[in-house]
C-alpha positions in Angstrom: 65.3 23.2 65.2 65.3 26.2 67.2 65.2 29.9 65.3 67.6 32.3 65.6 64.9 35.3 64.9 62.2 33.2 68.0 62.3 34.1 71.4 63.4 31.4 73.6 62.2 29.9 77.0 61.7 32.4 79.7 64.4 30.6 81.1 66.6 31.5 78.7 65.9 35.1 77.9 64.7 36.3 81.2 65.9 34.7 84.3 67.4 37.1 86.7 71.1 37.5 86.8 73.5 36.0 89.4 76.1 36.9 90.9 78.2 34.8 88.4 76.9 36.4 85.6 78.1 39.9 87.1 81.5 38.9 87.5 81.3 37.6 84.1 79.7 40.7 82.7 82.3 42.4 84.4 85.0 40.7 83.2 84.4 40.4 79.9 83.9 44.8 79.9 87.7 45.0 81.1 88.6 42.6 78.6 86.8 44.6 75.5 87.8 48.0 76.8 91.6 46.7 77.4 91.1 47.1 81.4 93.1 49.1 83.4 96.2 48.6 81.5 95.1 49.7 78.0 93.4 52.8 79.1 96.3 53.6 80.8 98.7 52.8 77.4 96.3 55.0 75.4 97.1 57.9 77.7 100.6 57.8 77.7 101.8 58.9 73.7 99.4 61.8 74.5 100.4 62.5 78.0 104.2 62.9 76.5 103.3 65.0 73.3 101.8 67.7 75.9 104.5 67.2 78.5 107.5 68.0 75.8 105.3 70.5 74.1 104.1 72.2 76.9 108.3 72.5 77.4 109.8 73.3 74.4 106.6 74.0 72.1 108.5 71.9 69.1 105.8 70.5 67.8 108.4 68.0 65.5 109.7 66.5 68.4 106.8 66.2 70.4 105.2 64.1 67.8 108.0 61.5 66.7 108.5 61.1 70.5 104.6 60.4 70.9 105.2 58.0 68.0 108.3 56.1 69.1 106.4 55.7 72.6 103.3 54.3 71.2 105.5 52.2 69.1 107.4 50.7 72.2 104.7 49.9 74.0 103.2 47.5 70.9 106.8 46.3 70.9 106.8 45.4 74.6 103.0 43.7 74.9 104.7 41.4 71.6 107.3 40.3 73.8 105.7 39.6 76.9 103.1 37.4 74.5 100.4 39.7 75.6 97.3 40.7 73.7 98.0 43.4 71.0 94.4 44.5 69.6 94.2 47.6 72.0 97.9 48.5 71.7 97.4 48.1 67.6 94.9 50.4 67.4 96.5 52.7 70.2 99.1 53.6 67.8 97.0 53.6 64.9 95.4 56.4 66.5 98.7 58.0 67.3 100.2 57.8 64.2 97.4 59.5 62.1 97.3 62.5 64.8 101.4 62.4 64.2 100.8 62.6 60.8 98.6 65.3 61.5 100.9 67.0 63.7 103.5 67.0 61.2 101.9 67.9 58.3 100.2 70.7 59.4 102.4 72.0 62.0 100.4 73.0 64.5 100.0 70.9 67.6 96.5 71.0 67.8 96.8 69.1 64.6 97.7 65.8 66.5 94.7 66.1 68.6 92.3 66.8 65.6 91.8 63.0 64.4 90.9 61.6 68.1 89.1 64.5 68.5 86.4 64.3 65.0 86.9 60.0 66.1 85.6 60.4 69.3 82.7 63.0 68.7 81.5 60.7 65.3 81.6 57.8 68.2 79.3 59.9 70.2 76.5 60.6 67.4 76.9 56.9 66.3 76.4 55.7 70.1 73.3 58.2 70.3 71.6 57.7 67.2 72.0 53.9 66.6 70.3 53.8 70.6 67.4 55.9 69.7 66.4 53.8 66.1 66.7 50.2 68.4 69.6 49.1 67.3 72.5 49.9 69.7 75.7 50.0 68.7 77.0 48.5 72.1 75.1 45.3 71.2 76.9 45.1 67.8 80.6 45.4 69.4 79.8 43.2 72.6 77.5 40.5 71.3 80.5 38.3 70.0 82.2 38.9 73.4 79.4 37.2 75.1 79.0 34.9 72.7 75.7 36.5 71.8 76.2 37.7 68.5 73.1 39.8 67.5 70.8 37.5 69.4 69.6 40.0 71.8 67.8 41.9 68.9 64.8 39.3 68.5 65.7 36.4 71.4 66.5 38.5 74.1 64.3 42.0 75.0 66.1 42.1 78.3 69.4 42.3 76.8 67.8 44.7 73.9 67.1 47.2 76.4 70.0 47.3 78.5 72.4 47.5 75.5 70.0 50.7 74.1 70.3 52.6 77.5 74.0 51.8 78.1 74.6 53.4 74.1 72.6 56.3 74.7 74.6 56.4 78.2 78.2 56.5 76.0 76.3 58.6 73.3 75.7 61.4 75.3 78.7 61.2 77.8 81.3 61.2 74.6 79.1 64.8 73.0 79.6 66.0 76.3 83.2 65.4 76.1 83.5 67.4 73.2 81.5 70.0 73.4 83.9 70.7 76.1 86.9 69.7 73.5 86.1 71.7 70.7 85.4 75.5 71.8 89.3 74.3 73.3 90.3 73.7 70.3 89.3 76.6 68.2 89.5 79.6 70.4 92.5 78.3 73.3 95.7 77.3 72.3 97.8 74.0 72.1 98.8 73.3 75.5 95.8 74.0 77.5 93.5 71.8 74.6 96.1 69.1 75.4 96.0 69.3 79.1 92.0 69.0 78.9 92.2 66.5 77.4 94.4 64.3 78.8 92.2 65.5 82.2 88.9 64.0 80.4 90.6 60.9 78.9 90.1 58.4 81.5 86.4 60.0 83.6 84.2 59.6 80.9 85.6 56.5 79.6 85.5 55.0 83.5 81.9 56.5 83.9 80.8 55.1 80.4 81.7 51.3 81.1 80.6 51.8 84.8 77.2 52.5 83.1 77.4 49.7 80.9 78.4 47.1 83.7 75.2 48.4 85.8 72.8 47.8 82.7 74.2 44.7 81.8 74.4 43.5 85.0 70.6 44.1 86.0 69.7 42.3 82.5 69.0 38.9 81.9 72.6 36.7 80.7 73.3 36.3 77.4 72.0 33.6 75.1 75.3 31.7 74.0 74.4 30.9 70.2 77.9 29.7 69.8 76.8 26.2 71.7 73.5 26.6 70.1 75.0 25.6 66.5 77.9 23.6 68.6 75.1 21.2 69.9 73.0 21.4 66.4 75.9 20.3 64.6 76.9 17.0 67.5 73.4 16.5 67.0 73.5 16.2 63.3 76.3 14.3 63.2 74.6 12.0 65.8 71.8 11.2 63.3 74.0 11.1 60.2 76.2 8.5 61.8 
């Protein structure tokens, strides 16, 4: 019975990618980020709050109509029978910095959440790269079917996963140490035009940098047919 904790054949472990196993890496990146289309649905509630603030400076309004917008577009993905795990926590996100908005008044209020979210994202990222144990393997191990695999089976994968952390780490402080200084010494409508301007960049730049890591490193070892073909094997003997 093969270990979960051993290394396995070279074959296994450190053949080189093909061109197959890029389009897969690739695909399976838009598919945990939400692609195009939810990148582009997380910028919208946002993109309205701003717009209508930037107008009327209500900050009231601007939030419910954030809200009701992030709401409709959950509303529409259920009835086209489309995923709903990125739109969910869209308008999660959206309705704790409407909350925000709301209860403190102050517009920069429903930008505060995303904005203390995003920068803890950037310190976890950073600091679970630099003790070996990248928080980029955690969230995209099950994607590939890896689960935490790559810690002891697969250096390759180990490696690539540490530098394309660090990579979001320090792209997402960056972000923010732009963000912040915004958002304690400029007002409400230039923070929100900033950062609807830095939304989509880093994010794009982030996953680019993970696709060219993953890419170069060796594929995935797919412990999901591993137990599959220990347990048709067990049930071959038992039978």
């Amino acid at each position: 019975m093969t270990s979960l904790d051993k290394p396995t054949s070279p074959q296994s472990a450190d053949q080189a990618p093909s061109e197959d196993q890029k389009a897969v890496t690739q695909a399976a990146l838009f598919d945990a980020f939400g692609g195009i289309r939810g990148t582009v649905e997380t910028m919208l509630p946002g993109l309205l709050f701003v717009m209508i603030y930037t107008v009327n400076k209500d900050v009231k309004l601007s939030a419910i109509a954030a809200g009701a917008l992030a709401v409709l577009l959950v509303i529409v993905r259920l009835l086209r029978k489309d995923t709903v795990k990125h739109a969910f926590s869209g308008v999660f996100g959206v309705g704790v910095g409407v909350a925000f908005a709301l209860f403190t008044g102050s517009a920069k209020g429903f930008y505060l959440p995303g904005m203390i979210y995003g920068a803890g994202l950037g310190v976890a990222f950073t600091l679970s790269a630099l003790v070996g144990f990248p928080l980029l393997g955690v969230v995209l191990g099950p994607v590939f079917k890896e689960n935490l695999s790559w810690r002891t089976r697969n250096p390759g994968r180990k490696k690539a996963y540490t530098k394309a952390s660090l990579a979001w780490g320090l792209i997402f402080l960056a972000k923010y140490a732009i963000l912040f200084p915004l958002y304690w010494w400029g007002d409400a409508t230039q923070l929100g035009w900033v950062l609807i301007a830095l939304k989509l960049p880093p994010m794009v730049l982030a996953v680019y940098f993970t696709w060219v890591f993953l890419a170069k490193a060796p594929p995935p070892i797919d412990v999901i047919a591993e137990w599959e073909a220990k347990d048709a094997a067990a049930r071959e003997r038992g039978a």
